[in-house]
VMD Tcl script that builds the backbone (N, CA, C; Angstrom):
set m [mol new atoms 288]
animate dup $m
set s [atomselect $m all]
$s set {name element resname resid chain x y z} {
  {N N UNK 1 A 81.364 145.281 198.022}
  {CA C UNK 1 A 81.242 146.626 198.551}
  {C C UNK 1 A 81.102 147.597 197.379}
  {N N UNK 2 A 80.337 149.048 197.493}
  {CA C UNK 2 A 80.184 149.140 196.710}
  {C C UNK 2 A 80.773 150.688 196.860}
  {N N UNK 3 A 80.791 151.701 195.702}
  {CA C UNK 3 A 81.911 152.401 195.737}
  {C C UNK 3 A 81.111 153.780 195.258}
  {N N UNK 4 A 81.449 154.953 196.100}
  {CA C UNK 4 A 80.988 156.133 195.748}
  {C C UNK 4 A 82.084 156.809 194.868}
  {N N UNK 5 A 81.187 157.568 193.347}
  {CA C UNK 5 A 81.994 157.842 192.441}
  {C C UNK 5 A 81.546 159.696 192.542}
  {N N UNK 6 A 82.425 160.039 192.445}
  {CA C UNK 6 A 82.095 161.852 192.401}
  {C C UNK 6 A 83.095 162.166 191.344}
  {N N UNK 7 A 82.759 162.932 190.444}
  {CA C UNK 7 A 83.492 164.230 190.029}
  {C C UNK 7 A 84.125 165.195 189.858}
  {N N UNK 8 A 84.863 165.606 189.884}
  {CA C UNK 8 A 85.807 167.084 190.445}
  {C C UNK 8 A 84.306 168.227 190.057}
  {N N UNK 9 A 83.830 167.976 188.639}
  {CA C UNK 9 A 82.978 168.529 187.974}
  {C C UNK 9 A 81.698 169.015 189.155}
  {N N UNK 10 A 81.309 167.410 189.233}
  {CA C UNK 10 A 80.544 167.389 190.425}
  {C C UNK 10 A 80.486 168.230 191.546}
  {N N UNK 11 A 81.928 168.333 192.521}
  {CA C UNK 11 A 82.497 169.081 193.435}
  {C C UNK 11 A 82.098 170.285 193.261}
  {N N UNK 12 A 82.790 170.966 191.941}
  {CA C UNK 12 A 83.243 172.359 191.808}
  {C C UNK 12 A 81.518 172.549 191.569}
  {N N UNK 13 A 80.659 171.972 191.375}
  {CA C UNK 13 A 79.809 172.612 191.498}
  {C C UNK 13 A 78.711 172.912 192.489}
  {N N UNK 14 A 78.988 172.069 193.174}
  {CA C UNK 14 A 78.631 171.737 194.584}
  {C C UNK 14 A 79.165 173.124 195.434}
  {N N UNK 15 A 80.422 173.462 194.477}
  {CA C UNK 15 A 80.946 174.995 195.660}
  {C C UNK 15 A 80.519 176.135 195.199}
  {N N UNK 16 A 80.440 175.765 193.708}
  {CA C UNK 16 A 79.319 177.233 192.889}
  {C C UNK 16 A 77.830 177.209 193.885}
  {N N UNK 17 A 77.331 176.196 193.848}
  {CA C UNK 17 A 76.150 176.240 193.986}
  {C C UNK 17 A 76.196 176.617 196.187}
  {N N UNK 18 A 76.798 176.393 196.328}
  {CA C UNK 18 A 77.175 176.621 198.141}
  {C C UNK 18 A 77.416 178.264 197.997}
  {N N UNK 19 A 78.305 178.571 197.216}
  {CA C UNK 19 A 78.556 180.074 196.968}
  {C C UNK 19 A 77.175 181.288 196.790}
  {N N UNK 20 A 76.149 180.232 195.758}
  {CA C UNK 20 A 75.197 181.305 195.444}
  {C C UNK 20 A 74.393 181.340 196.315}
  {N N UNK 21 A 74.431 180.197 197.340}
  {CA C UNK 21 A 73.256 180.133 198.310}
  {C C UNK 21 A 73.538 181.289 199.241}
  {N N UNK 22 A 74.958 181.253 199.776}
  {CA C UNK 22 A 75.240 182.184 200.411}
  {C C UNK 22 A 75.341 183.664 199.815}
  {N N UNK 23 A 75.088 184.063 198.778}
  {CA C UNK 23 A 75.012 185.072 198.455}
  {C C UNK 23 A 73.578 185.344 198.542}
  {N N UNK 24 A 72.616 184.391 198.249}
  {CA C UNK 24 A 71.093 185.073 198.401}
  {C C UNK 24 A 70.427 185.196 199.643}
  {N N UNK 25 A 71.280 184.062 200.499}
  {CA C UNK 25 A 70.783 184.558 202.029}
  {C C UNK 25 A 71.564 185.610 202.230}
  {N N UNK 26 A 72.666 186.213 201.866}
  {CA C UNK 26 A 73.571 187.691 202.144}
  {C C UNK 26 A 72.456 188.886 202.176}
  {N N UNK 27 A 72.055 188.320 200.950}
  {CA C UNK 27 A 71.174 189.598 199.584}
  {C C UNK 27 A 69.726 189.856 200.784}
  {N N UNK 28 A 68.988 188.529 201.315}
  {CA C UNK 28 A 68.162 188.658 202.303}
  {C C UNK 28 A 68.154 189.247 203.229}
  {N N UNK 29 A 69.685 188.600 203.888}
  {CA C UNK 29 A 69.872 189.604 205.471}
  {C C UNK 29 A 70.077 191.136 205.453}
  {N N UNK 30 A 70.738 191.372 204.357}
  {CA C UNK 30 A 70.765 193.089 203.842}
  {C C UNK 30 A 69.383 193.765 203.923}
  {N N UNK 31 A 68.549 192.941 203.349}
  {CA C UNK 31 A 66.981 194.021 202.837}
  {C C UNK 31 A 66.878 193.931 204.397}
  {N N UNK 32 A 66.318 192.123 204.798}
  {CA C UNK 32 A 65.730 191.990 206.516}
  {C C UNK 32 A 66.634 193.854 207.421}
  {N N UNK 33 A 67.887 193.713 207.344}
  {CA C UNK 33 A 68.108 194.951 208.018}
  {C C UNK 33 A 67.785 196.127 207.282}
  {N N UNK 34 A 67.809 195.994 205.828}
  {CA C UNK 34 A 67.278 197.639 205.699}
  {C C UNK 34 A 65.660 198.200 205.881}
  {N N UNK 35 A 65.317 196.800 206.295}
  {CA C UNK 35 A 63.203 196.872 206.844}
  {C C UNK 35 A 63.403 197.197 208.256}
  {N N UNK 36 A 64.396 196.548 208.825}
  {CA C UNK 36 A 64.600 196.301 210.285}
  {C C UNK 36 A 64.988 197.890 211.125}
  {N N UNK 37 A 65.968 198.694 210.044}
  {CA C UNK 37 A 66.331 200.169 210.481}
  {C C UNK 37 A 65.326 201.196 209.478}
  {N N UNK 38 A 64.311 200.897 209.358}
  {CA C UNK 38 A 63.656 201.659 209.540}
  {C C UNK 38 A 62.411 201.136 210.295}
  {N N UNK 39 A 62.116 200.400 210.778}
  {CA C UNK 39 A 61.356 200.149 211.560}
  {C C UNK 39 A 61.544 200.913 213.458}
  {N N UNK 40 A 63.056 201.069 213.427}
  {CA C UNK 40 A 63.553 201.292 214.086}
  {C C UNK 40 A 62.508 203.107 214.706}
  {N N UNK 41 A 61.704 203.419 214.305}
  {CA C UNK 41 A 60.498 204.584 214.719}
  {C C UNK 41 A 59.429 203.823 215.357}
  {N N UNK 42 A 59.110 202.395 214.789}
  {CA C UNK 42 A 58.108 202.636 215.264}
  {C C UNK 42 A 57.870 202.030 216.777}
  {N N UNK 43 A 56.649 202.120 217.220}
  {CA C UNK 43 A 56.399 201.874 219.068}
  {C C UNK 43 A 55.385 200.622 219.191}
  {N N UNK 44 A 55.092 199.947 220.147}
  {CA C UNK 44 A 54.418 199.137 220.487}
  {C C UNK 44 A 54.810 197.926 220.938}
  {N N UNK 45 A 53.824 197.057 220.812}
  {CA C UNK 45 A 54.128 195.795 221.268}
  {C C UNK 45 A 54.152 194.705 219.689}
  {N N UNK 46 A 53.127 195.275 218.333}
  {CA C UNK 46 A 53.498 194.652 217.020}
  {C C UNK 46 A 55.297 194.998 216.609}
  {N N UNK 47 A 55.184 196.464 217.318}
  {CA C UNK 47 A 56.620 196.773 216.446}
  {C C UNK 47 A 58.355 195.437 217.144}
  {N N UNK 48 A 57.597 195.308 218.585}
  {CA C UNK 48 A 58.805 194.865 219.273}
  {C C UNK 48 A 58.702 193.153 218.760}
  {N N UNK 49 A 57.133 192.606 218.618}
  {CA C UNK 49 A 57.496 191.817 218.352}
  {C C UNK 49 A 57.965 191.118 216.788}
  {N N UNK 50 A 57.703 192.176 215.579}
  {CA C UNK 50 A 58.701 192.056 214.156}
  {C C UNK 50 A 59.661 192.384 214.398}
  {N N UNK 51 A 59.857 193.447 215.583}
  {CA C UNK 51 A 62.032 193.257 215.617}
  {C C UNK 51 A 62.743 192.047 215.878}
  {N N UNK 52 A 61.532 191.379 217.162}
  {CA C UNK 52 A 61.902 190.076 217.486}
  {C C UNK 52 A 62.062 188.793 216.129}
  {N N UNK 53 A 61.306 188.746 215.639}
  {CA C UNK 53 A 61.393 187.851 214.675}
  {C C UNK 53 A 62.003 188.109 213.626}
  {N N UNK 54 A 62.273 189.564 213.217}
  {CA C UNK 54 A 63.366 190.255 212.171}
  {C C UNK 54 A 64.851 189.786 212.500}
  {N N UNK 55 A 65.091 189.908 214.111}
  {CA C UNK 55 A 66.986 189.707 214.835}
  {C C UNK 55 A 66.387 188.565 214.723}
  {N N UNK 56 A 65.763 187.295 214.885}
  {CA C UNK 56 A 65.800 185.868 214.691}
  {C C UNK 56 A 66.164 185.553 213.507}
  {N N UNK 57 A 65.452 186.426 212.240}
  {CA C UNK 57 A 65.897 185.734 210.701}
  {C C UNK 57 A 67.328 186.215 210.596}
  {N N UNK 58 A 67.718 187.194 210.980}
  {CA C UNK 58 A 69.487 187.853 210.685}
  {C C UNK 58 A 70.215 186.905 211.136}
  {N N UNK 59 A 69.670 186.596 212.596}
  {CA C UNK 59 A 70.744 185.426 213.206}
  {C C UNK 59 A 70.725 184.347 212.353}
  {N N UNK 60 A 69.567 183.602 212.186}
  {CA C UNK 60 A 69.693 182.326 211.752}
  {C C UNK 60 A 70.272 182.971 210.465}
  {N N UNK 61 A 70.119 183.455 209.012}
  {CA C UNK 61 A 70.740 184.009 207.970}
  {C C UNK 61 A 72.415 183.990 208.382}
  {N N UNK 62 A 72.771 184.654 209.339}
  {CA C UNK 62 A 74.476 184.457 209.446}
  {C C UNK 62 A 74.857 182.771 209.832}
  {N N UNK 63 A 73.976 182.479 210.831}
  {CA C UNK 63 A 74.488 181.369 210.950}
  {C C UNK 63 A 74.490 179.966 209.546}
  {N N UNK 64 A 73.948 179.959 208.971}
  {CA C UNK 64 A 73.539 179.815 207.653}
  {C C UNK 64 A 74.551 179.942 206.888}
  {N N UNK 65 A 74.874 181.203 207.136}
  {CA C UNK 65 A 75.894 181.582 205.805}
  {C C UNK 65 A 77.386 181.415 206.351}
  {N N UNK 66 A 77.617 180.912 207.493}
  {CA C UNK 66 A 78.824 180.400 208.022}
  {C C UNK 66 A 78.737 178.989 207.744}
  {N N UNK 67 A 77.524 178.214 208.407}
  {CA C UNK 67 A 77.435 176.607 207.341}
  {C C UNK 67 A 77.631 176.358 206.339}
  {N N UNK 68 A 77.247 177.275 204.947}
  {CA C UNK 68 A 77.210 177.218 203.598}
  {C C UNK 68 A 78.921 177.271 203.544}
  {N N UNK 69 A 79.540 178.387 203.786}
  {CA C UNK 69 A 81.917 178.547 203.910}
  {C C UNK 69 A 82.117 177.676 204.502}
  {N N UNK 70 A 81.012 176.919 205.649}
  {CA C UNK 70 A 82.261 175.722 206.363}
  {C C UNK 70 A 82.279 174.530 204.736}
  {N N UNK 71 A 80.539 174.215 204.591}
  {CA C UNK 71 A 80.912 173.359 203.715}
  {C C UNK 71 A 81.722 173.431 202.612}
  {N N UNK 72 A 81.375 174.496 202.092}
  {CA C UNK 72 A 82.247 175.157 200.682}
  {C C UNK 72 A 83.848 175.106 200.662}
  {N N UNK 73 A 84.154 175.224 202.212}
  {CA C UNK 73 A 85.213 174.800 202.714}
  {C C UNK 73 A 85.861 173.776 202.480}
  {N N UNK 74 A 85.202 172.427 203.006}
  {CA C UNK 74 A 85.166 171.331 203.225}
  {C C UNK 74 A 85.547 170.608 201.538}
  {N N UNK 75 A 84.476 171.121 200.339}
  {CA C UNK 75 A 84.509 170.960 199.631}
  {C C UNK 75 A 86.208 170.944 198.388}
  {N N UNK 76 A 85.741 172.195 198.874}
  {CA C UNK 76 A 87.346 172.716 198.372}
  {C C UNK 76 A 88.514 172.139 198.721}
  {N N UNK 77 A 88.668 171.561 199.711}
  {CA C UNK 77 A 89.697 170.476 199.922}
  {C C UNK 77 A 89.668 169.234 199.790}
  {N N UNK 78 A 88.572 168.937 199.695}
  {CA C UNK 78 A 88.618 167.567 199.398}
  {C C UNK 78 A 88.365 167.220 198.014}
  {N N UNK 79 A 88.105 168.893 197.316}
  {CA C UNK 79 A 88.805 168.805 195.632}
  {C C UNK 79 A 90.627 169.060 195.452}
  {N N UNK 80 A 91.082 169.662 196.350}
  {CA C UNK 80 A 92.508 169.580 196.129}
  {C C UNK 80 A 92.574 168.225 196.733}
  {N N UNK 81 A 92.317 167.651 197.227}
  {CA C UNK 81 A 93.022 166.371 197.603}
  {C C UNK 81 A 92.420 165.238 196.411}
  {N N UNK 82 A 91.622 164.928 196.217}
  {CA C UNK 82 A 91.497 164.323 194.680}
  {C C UNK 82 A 92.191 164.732 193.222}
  {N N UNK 83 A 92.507 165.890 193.088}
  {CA C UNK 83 A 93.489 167.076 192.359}
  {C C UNK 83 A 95.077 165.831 192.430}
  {N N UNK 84 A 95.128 165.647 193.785}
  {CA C UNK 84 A 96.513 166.020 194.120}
  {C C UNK 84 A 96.574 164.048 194.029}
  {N N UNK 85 A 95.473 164.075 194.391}
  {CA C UNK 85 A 95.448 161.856 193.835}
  {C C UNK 85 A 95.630 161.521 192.657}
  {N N UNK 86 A 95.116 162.479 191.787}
  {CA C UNK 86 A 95.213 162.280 190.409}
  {C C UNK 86 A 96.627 162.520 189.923}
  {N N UNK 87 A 97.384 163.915 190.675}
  {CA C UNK 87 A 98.672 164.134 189.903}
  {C C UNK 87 A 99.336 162.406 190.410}
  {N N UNK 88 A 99.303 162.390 191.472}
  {CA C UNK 88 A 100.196 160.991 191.958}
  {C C UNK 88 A 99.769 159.779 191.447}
  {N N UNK 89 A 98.655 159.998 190.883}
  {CA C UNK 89 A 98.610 158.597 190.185}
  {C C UNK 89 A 99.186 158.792 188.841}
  {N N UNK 90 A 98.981 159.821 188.059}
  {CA C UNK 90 A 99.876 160.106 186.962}
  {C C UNK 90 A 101.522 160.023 187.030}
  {N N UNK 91 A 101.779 160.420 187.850}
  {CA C UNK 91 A 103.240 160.211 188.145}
  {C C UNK 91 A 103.498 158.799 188.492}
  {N N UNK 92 A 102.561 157.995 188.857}
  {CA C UNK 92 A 103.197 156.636 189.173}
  {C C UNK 92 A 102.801 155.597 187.515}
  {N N UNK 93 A 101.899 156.371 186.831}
  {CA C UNK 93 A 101.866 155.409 185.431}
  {C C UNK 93 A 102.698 155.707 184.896}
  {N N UNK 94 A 103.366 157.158 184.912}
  {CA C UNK 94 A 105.035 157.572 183.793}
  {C C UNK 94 A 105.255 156.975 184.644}
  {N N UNK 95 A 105.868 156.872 185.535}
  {CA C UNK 95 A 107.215 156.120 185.831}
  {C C UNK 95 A 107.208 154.997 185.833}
  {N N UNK 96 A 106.207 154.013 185.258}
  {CA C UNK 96 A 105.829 152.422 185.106}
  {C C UNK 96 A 106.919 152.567 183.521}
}
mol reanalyze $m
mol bondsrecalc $m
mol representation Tube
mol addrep $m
């Protein structure tokens, strides 16, 4: 059998890199609404349908950026729990 090896290194960067994603879809959904309120004048049937597809990218963008904290989440504990394998394995070689 064969054995998956990770990093803490690895991890922590895995949560940097989860972090920045969610900051550039943040940085996106900000402009998408600051195009979106001022669009907010104009009339028609082009204008209703870029609002439509403008509230589609915001949504999907939040939902997005709640996936990116769950994982980042996810991450983060399952670096304290390797953290916390390591102190206990240290504590069980002193006390050998």
């Amino acid at each position: 059998m064969s054995r998956i090896s990770v990093s803490l290194s690895d991890l922590r960067r895995a949560v940097q890199q989860c972090e920045q994603l969610r900051q550039r879809l943040q940085q996106q959904e900000q402009h998408m609404r600051s195009i979106y309120a001022r669009l907010q004048d104009w009339r028609g049937e082009s204008a209703l349908e870029l609002s439509r597809k403008m509230e589609a990218f915001v949504q999907g963008a939040s939902a997005r950026m709640q996936e990116l904290e769950s994982h980042k989440a996810e991450l983060e504990r399952y670096i304290r729990k390797m953290e916390e394998a390591d102190r206990e394995e240290r504590r069980k070689r002193q006390a050998q």
